[in-house]
Every structure is written in structure tokens, then in C-alpha cells.
matplotlib code that plots the C-alpha trace (Angstrom):
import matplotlib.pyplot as plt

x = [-97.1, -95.3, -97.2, -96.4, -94.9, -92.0, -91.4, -91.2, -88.4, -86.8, -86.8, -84.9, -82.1, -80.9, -78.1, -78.9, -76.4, -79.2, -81.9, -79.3, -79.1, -77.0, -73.0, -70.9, -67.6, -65.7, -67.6, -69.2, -65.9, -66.9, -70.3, -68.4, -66.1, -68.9, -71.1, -68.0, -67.6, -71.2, -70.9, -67.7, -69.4, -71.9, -69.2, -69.3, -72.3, -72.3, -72.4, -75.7, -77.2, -76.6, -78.5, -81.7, -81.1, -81.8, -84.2, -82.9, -84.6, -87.6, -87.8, -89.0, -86.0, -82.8, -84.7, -84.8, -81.1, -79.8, -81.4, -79.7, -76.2, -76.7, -75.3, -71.7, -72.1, -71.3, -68.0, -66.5, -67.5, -66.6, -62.7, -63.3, -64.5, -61.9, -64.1, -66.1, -68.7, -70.3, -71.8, -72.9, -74.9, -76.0, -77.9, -79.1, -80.4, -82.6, -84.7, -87.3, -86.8, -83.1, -83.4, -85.4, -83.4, -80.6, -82.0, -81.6, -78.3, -78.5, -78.5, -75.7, -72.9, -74.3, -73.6, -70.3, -69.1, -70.2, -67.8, -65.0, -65.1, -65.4, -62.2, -60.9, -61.2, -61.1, -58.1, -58.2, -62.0, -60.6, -57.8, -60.1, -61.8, -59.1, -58.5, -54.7, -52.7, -50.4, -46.5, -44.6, -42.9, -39.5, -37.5, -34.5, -31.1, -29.6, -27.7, -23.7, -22.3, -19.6, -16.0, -14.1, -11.5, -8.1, -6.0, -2.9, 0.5, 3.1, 7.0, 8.2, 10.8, 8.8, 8.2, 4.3, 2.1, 1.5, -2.1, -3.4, -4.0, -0.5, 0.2, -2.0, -0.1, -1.1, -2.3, 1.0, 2.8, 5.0, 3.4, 2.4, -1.5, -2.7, -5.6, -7.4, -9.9, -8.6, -5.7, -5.3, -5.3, -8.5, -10.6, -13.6, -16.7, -19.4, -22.8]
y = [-48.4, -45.4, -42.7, -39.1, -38.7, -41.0, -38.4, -35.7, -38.1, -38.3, -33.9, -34.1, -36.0, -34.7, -32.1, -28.5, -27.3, -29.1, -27.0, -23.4, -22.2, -23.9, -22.6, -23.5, -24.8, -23.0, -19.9, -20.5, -21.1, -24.4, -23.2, -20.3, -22.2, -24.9, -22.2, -20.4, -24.1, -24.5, -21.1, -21.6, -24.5, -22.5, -20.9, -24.8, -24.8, -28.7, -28.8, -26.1, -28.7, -31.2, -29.3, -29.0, -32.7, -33.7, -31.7, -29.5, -26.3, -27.6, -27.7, -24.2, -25.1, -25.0, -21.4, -20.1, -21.4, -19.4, -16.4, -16.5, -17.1, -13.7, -12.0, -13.2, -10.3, -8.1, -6.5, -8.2, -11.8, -10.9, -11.3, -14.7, -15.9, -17.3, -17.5, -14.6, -16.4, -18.1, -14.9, -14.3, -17.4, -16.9, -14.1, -15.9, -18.8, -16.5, -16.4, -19.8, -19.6, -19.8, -22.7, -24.2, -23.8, -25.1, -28.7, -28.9, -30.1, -27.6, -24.8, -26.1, -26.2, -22.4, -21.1, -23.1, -21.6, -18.5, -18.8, -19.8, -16.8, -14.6, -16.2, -16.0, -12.7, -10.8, -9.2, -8.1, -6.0, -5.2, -3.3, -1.6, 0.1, 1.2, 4.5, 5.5, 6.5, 9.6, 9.1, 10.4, 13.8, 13.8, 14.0, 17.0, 16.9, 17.3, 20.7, 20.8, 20.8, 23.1, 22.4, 22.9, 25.6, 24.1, 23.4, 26.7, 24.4, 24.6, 24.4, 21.6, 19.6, 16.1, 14.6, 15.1, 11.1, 9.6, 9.7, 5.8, 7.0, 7.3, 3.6, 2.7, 2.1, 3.6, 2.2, 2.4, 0.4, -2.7, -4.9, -8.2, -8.5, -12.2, -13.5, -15.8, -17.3, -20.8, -21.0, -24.5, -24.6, -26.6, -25.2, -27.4, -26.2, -24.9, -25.8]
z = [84.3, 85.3, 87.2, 87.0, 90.0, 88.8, 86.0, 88.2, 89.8, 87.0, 86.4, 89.5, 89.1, 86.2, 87.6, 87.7, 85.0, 82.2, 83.2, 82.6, 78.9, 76.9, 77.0, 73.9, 75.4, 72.4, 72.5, 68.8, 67.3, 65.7, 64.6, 63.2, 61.1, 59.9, 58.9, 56.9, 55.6, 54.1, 52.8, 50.9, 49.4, 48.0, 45.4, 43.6, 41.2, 40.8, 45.2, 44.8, 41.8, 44.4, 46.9, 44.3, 43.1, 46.9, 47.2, 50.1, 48.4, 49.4, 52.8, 54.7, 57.7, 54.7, 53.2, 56.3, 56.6, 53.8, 54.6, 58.4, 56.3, 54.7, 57.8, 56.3, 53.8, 56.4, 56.5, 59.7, 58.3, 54.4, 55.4, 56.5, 52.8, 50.4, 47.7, 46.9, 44.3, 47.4, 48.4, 44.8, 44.6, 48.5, 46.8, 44.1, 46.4, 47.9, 44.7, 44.3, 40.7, 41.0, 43.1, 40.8, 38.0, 39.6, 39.5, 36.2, 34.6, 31.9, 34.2, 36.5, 33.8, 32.7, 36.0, 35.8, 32.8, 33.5, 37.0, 34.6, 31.9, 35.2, 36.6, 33.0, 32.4, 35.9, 35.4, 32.0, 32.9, 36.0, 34.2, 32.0, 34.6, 36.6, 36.1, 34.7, 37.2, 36.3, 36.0, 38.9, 38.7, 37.7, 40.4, 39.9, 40.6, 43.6, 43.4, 43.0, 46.1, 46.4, 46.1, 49.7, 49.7, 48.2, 51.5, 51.4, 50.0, 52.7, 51.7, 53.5, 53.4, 53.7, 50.3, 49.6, 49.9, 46.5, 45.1, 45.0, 40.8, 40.8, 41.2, 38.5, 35.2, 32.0, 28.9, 27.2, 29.7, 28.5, 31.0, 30.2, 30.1, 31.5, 29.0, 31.9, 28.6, 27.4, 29.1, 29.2, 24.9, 25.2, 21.8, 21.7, 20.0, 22.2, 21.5]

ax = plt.figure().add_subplot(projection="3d")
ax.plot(x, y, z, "-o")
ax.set_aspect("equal")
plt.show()
């Protein structure tokens, strides 16, 4: 039989860094991302009937839970969240008779489809109730720059340097114009 004194023994071995406050090695970083975990679930309505099926709504501890998780509705948290819905239903949870409801099969595909005619249609309301923006102005154009002053001609003896137009021929030249299309005779059909 073990007396107290051998408990007291025990107190004392254990090294002094037990008895300090707990120090997460990470700094919170794998709470952080756990609790971001759990709260993306919450956007599945089958994973929240799952929740009332088990009866996790029940228990004071989980409530208390959900109400702690409501600090991810805060701007510095909200750009962690991938889907948005979670923190709609994170609401909703907060409500007994939602939890309730959510037990029930019936109520589970509601939310469900309800999620899915959101998802369908987002874009479409969203669009409605964006105001029109205006059309830009026109933008006018840019103002004719002056010609430069002709350079004064000089009599020289030097023959003056051909324009590159010059070498161009015109359209009434007899030079033979090269047809690169079906060169090789080869008239199939296309289809």
C-alpha cells in the first residue's frame, strides 16, 4: 500500500519543464489548420447530418465548440476559408432548432439543394445587382503633327538616291505572277 509520501516522490521526479505551461512546439499552427479543417467541413450538409445522427449536438462541450469557432468570421481568419457556406451553417448551428432539424434526412437534402441552386445561380443574381458601370469616354485623336520644313533642293551634280517605292513594280507590269496554290496539279476534293 503506497503511502503519500511516495506520491510526493513521484511529483518530484518528473522534470521541471511538466510543471511550466504548456508551449505548442509549432506555435498553434497545427491547431490552426485542424480547426480551419473542421470548419470547412461544416459547408457539407450530409457531414452536419452526420454530426446530428451521432448525436454530437447534444453534448454541452461540441456547443460550446462551435460557438469558440465563430471567431473565424473575423476578417483576418475569413481569407483562410475556401468555402464560404461553412460559415453560413456555423451560424445556423448556433440555433438548437437547426441542430435538431438537421437529424432528419428530410432536412439534410433541403439544405443540400438549397447549397446547389445558390451555386447554380450565384452569378446570374450577382450580376443583377451589380450596378452598370458607364462606358469609358472616347478617347480623341491625337492632333496632326506638323509636317517638317521641306529640306531647300541643292543643284548638284550627284544623281539624287532612289526611293525604295521606286523599286516596286506597278500593276501593269509584264511580270510573271507565281500562283503558290496547287502547284503540284493535285485536285482532290476537300472534305
Amino acid at each position: 500500500m503506497a503511502t503519500g509520501r511516495d506520491g510526493d516522490d513521484v511529483a518530484e521526479s518528473l522534470p521541471s519543464t511538466s510543471r511550466e505551461l504548456y508551449k505548442d512546439p509549432d506555435d498553434g499552427r497545427q491547431r490552426f489548420l485542424l480547426e480551419l479543417e473542421f470548419i470547412q467541413c461544416l459547408a457539407n450538409p450530409t457531414y452536419i447530418h452526420y454530426l446530428a445522427q451521432n448525436r454530437y449536438f447534444e453534448d454541452e462541450a461540441f456547443i460550446g465548440y462551435l460557438k469558440y469557432l465563430q471567431y473565424w468570421q473575423k476578417p483576418e481568419y475569413l481569407k483562410f476559408i475556401m468555402y464560404p457556406h461553412c460559415l453560413f451553417f456555423l451560424e445556423l448551428l448556433q440555433n438548437a432548432n437547426f441542430r435538431n432539424a438537421m437529424a432528419h434526412p428530410g432536412s439534410k437534402e433541403l439544405a443540400h439543394r438549397q447549397q446547389f441552386y445558390f451555386w447554380k445561380n450565384y452569378r446570374n443574381n450577382r450580376l443583377k445587382h451589380l450596378s452598370p458601370r458607364p462606358l469609358p469616354e472616347p478617347i480623341a485623336p491625337p492632333a496632326p503633327v506638323p509636317s517638317p520644313a521641306p529640306l531647300p533642293v541643292t543643284s548638284s551634280a550627284a544623281t539624287p538616291a532612289l526611293s525604295p517605292m521606286q523599286f516596286v513594280s506597278t500593276s501593269g507590269s509584264n511580270a510573271p505572277k507565281i500562283e503558290m496554290r496547287n502547284t503540284g496539279g493535285d485536285r482532290r476534293k476537300r472534305k
